[in-house]
C-alpha positions in Angstrom: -1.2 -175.2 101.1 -2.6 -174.6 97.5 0.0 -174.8 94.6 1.1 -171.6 93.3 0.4 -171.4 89.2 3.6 -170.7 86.8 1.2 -168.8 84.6 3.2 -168.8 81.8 4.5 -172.7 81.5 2.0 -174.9 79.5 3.7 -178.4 79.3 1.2 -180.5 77.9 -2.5 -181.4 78.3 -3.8 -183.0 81.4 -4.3 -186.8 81.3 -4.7 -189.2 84.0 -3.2 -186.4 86.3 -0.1 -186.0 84.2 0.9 -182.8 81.7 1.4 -184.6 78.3 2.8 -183.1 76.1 2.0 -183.4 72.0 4.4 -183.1 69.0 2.5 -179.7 67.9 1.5 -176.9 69.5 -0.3 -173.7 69.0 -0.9 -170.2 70.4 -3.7 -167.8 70.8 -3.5 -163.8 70.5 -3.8 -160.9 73.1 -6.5 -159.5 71.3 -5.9 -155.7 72.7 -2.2 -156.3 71.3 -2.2 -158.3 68.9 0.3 -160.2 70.1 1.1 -164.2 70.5 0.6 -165.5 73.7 2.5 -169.1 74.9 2.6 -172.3 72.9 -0.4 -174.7 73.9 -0.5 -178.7 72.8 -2.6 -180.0 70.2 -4.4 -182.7 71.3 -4.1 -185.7 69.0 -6.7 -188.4 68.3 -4.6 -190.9 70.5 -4.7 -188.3 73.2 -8.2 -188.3 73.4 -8.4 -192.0 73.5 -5.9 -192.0 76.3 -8.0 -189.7 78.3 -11.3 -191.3 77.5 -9.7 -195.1 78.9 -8.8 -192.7 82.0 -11.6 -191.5 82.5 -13.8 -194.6 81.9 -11.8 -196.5 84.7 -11.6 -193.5 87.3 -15.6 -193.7 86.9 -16.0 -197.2 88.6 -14.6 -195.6 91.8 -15.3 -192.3 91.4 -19.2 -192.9 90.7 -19.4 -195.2 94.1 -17.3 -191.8 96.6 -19.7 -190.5 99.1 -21.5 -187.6 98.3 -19.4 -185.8 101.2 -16.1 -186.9 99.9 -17.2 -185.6 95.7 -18.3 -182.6 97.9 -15.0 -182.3 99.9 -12.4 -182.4 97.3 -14.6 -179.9 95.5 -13.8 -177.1 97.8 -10.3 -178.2 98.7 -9.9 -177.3 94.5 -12.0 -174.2 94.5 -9.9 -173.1 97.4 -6.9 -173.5 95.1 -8.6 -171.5 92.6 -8.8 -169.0 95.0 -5.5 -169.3 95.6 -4.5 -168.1 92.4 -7.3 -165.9 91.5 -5.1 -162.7 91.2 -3.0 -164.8 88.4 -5.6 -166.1 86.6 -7.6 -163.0 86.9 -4.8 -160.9 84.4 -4.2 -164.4 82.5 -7.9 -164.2 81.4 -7.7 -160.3 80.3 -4.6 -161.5 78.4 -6.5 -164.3 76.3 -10.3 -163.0 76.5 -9.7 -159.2 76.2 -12.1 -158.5 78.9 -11.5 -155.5 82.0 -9.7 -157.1 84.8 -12.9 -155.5 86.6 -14.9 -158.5 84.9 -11.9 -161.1 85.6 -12.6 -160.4 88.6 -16.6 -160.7 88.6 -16.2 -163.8 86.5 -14.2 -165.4 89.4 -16.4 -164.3 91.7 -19.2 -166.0 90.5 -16.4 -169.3 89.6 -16.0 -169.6 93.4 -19.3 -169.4 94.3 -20.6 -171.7 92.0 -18.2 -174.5 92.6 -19.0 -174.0 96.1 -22.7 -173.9 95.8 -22.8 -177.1 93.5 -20.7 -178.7 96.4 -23.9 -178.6 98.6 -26.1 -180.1 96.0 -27.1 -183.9 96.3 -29.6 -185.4 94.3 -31.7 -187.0 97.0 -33.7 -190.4 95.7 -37.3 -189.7 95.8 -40.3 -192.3 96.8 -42.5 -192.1 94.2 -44.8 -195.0 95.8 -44.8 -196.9 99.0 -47.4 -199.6 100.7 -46.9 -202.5 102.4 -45.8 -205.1 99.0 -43.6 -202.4 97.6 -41.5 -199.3 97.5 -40.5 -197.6 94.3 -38.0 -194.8 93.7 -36.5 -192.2 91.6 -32.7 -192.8 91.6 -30.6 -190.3 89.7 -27.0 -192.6 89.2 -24.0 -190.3 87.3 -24.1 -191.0 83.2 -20.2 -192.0 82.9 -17.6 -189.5 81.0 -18.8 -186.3 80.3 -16.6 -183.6 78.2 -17.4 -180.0 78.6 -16.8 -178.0 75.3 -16.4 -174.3 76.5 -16.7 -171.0 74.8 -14.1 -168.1 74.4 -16.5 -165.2 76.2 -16.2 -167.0 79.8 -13.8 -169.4 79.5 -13.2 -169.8 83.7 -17.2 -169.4 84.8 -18.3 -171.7 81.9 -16.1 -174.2 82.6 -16.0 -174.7 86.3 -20.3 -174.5 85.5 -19.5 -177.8 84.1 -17.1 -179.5 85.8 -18.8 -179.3 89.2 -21.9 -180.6 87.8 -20.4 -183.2 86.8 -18.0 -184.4 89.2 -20.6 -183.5 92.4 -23.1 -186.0 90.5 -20.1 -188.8 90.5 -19.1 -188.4 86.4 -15.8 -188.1 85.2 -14.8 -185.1 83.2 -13.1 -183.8 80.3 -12.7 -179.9 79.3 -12.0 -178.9 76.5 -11.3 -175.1 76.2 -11.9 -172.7 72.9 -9.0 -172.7 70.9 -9.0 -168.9 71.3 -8.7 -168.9 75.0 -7.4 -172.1 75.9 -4.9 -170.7 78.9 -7.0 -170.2 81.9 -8.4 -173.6 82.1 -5.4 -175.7 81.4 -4.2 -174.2 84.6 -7.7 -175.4 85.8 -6.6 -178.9 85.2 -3.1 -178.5 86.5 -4.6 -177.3 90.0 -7.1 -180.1 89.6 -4.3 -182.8 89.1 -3.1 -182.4 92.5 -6.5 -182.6 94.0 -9.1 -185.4 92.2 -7.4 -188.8 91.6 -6.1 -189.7 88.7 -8.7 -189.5 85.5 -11.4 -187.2 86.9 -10.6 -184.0 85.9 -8.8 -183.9 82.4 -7.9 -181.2 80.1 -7.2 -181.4 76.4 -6.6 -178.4 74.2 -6.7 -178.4 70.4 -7.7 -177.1 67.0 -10.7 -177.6 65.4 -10.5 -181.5 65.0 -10.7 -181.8 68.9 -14.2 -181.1 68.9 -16.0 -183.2 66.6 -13.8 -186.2 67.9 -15.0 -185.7 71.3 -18.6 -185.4 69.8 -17.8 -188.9 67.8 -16.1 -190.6 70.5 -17.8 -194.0 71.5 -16.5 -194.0 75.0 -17.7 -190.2 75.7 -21.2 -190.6 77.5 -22.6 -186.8 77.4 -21.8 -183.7 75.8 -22.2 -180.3 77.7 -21.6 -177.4 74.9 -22.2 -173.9 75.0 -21.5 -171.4 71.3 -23.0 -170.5 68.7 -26.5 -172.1 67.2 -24.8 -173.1 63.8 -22.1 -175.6 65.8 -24.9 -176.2 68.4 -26.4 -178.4 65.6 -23.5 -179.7 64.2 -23.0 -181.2 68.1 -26.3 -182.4 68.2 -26.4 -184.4 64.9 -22.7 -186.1 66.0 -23.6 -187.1 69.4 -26.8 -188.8 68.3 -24.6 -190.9 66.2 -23.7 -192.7 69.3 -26.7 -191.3 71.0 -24.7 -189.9 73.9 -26.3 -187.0 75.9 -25.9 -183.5 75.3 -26.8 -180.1 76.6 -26.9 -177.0 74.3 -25.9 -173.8 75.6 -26.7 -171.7 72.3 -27.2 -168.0 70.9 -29.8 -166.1 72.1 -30.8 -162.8 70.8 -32.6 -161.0 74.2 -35.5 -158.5 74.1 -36.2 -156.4 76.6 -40.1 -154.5 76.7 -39.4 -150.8 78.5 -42.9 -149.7 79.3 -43.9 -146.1 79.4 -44.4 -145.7 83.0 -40.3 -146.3 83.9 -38.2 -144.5 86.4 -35.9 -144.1 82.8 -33.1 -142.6 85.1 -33.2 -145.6 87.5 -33.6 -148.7 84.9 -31.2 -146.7 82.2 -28.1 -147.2 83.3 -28.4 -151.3 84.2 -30.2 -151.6 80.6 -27.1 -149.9 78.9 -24.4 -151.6 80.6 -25.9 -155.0 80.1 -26.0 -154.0 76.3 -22.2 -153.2 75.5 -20.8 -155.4 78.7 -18.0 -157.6 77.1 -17.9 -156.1 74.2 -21.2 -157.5 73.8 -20.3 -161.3 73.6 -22.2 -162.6 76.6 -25.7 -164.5 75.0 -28.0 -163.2 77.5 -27.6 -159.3 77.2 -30.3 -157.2 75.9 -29.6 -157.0 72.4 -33.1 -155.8 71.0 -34.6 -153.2 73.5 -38.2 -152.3 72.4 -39.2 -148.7 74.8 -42.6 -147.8 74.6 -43.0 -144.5 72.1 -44.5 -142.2 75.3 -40.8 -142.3 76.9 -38.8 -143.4 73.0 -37.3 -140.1 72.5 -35.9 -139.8 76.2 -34.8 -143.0 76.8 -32.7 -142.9 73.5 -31.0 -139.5 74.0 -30.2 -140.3 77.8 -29.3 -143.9 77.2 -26.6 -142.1 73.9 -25.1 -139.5 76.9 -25.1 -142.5 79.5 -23.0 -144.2 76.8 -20.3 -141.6 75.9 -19.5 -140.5 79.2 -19.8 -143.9 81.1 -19.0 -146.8 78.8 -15.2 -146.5 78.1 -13.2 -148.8 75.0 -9.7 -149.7 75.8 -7.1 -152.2 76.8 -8.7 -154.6 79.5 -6.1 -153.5 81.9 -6.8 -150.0 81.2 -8.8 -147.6 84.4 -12.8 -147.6 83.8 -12.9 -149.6 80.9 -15.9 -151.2 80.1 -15.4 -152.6 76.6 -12.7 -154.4 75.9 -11.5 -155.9 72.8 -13.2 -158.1 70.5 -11.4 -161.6 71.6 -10.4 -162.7 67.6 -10.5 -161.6 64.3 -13.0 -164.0 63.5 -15.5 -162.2 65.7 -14.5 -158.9 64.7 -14.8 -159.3 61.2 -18.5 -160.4 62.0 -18.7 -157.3 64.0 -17.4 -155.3 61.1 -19.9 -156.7 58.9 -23.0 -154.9 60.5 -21.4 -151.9 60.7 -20.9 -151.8 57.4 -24.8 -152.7 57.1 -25.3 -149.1 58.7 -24.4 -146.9 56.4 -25.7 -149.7 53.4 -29.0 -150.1 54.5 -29.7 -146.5 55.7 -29.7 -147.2 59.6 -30.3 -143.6 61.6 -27.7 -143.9 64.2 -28.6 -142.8 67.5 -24.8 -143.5 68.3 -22.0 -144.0 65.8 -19.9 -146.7 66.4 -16.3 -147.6 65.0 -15.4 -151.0 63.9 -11.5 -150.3 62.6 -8.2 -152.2 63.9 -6.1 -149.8 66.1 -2.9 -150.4 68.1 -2.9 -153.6 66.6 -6.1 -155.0 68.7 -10.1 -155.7 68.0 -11.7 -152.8 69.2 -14.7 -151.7 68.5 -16.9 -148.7 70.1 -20.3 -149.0 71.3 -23.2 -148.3 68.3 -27.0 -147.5 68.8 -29.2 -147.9 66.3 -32.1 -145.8 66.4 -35.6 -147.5 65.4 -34.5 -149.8 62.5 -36.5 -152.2 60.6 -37.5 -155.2 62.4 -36.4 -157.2 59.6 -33.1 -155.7 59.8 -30.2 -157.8 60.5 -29.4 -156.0 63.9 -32.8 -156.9 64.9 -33.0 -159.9 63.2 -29.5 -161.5 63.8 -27.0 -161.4 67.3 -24.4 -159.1 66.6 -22.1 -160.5 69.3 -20.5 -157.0 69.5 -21.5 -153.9 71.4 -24.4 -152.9 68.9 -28.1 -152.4 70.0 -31.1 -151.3 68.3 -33.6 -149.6 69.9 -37.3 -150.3 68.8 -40.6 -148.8 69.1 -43.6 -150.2 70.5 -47.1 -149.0 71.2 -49.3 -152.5 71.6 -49.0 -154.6 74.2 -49.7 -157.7 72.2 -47.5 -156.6 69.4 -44.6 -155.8 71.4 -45.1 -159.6 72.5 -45.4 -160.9 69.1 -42.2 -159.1 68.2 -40.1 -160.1 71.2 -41.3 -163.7 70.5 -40.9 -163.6 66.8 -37.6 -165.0 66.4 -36.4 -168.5 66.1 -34.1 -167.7 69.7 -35.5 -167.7 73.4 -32.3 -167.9 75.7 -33.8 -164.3 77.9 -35.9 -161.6 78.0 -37.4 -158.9 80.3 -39.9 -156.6 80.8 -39.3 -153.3 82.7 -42.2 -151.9 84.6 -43.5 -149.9 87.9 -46.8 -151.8 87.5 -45.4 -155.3 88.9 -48.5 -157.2 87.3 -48.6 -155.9 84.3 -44.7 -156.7 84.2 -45.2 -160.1 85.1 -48.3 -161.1 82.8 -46.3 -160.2 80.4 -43.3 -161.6 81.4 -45.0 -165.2 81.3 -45.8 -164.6 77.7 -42.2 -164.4 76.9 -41.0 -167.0 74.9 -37.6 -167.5 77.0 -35.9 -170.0 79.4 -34.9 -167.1 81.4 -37.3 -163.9 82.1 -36.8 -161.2 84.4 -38.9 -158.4 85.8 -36.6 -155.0 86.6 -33.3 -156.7 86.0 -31.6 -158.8 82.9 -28.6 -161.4 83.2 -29.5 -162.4 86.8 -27.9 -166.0 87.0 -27.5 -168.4 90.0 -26.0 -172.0 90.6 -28.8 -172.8 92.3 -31.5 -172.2 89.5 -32.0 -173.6 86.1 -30.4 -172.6 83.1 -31.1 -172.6 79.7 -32.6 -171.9 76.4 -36.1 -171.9 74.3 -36.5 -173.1 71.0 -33.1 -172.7 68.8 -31.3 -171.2 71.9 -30.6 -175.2 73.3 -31.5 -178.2 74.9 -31.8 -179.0 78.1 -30.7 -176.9 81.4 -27.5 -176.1 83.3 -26.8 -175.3 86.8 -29.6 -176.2 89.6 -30.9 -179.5 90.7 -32.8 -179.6 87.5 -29.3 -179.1 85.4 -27.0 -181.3 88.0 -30.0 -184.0 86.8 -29.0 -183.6 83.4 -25.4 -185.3 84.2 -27.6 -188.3 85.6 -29.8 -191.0 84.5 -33.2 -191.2 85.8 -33.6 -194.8 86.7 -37.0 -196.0 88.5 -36.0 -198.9 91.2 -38.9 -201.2 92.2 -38.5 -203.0 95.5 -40.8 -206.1 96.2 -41.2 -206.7 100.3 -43.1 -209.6 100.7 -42.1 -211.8 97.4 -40.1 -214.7 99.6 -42.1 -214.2 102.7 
């Protein structure tokens, strides 16, 4: 029988499969309210320490578990999950701001990713074999790994680590943003009753908890997903000890419309993948280039689609499908390019609002019609449910635009004529590219970013490698013969 979750009692982090609790604590907001939500610890340095010696001697058993047992003890936790989901589901509206709708797809995808990396061994492969030798590629676990999760998808993002890590025999740390740190300390408490002590840990903090887990000598690998700007700041600290990391980071999508669309068929996906969240997912289409044959259609059905389908609101509200920006942080970013509209002459296809009411973040849906593409809601990710729409008659300069930036996390291109879609789909400088759809992720396949959108991949056998170390093993037959 899976524990059942007090939601609201948070009495410490989660160390060696103990709450500890720390002198100070902390509390995030209910960003459609306003209001404080339940004191959280504040990890201290010696915390960390304490977790890292944990986890460091739960790897020397933990690496050497079968395959079968890692794999077990993985679904007995994400039936736990499960379990709860209906609690954690409103406890993530109530930090992230989200619909409970997309609580609900987020732990959707939770479940089915924990229980998708729970069939995924890295099998040794020969590389070469004759009758002296046999040589082999052997993928052995790295050690302790932390996970440093984002605010947007605080249950999907972090679960996307942790089974990665503990399928592939690492021990793991999580540590949650510090603007929605509730949903996965009650991760860790369900884990404490399932992993042995010191492979599943949970510290929450301020901002010094990050860069000492970046620092720390006894940390082996960094997983982080954010913004670009602290993407680099993770990179420069963990080569300090030159411990492993993957990057997660910003991405700034294009998708290519071409003229000969079904625009009542492709619209309305296109549109809700710009404004879902509130726009703070890194792979939604955030610059959306229509060819100029179908421009003036596309933009005046894609403005109706928006007022009568995309609703703002409370995420516990009927039919809402933007929420609240999750902190004031954020928003005032948000605010910002609004206030670039009316500053830098924008036409607005659809006039947004970026102002504080009933005490939460919200801001309305914006669409900017045909800016500059030098502008800095071209240029720049807003982060916030703002899209411009763009213009584009060349194939080859439609291309060079999409590829122009210093991001390449996704892109698309929307088509009837499938090989014209995919040609130019494979010019797309992006580590994700879809024809006819955006945002299509999977457990089982590769994720990750081009150029300043990351390094290295999550999720797939080609991620789960990235939590190993490749490791060639020659064996000699005949040497004593």
């Amino acid at each position: 029988m899976a524990p059942k979750l007090d939601i609201e009692t948070y009495p410490g982090n989660i160390i060696n499969n103990e709450f500890v609790p720390t002198p100070n604590t902390r509390h995030s907001i209910n960003p459609a309210t306003g209001s404080p939500l339940f004191k959280v610890p504040v990890t201290r340095a010696e915390d960390l320490d304490a977790a890292v010696e944990a986890a460091r001697k739960a790897f020397k058993s933990w690496s050497t578990t079968p395959f079968s047992e890692r794999a077990k003890l993985l679904l007995e936790y994400t039936d736990a999950i499960e379990a709860n989901r209906d609690e954690l589901e409103n406890l993530l509206t109530k930090e992230q701001g989200k619909p409970l709708s997309l609580s609900h797809t987020e732990m959707d995808f939770a479940l089915s990713w924990l229980r998708a990396f729970a069939t995924m061994k890295i099998e040794d492969e020969v590389l070469q074999e004759d009758e002296e030798k046999i040589i082999y590629s052997t993928h052995p676990p790295i050690g302790v790994c932390a996970g440093i999760v984002p605010w947007n998808w605080p249950i999907l993002l972090g679960v996307g680590k942790l089974g990665p890590a503990l399928i592939t025999g690492n021990t793991f740390i999580m540590k949650p943003s510090p603007f929605t740190p509730y949903c996965d300390l009650k991760l860790g408490e369900l884990a404490k009753g399932i992993f042995p002590p010191g492979v599943v840990q949970v510290l929450s903090g301020d901002d010094n908890l990050g860069p000492w887990i970046t620092e720390h000598p006894g940390i082996d690998k960094v997983a982080f997903t954010g913004s670009i700007a602290t993407g680099k700041l993770v990179a420069a600290s963990c080569a300090k000890t030159l411990k492993r990391c993957v990057l997660e980071l910003g991405g700034n999508d294009a998708a290519i419309v071409c003229g000969d669309v079904d625009i009542d068929k492709c619209l309305p996906k296109i549109t809700t993948l710009s404004f879902l969240n509130s726009g703070q997912i890194c792979m939604l289409t955030k610059r959306i280039y229509i060819h100029e044959s179908i421009y003036d259609e596309f933009r005046n059905k894609m403005v109706e689609f928006t007022k009568n389908n995309i609703k703002t609101g409370a995420g516990t509200e009927e039919g809402v499908v933007v929420g609240p920006v999750q902190n004031k942080m954020q928003f005032d970013k948000v605010k910002d390019i609004y206030a670039q509209i009316e500053k830098q002459n924008w036409k607005t296809a659809l006039a947004g609002q970026a102002e504080e009411s009933r005490n939460g973040y919200f801001i309305t849906p914006a669409i900017i019609d045909n800016p500059p593409e030098d502008s800095q809601v071209v240029a720049e990710e807003p982060f916030g449910p703002i899209v411009p729409l763009l213009k584009w008659t060349d194939e080859d300069d439609v291309i060079d635009r999409a590829n122009a930036l210093r991001t390449g996390l996704g892109a698309s291109v929307w088509s009837k004529d499938l090989k014209r879609a995919e040609r130019m789909a494979r010019r797309l400088e992006a580590g994700s590219v879809w024809v006819n759809s955006h945002f299509d992720v999977d457990p089982r396949v590769p994720f990750g970013g081009h150029k300043e959108s990351g390094i290295g991949m999550e999720w797939g056998i080609e991620g789960l490698k990235h939590y190993t170390n490749s490791r060639s093993l020659w064996v000699w037959k005949k040497i004593f013969e």
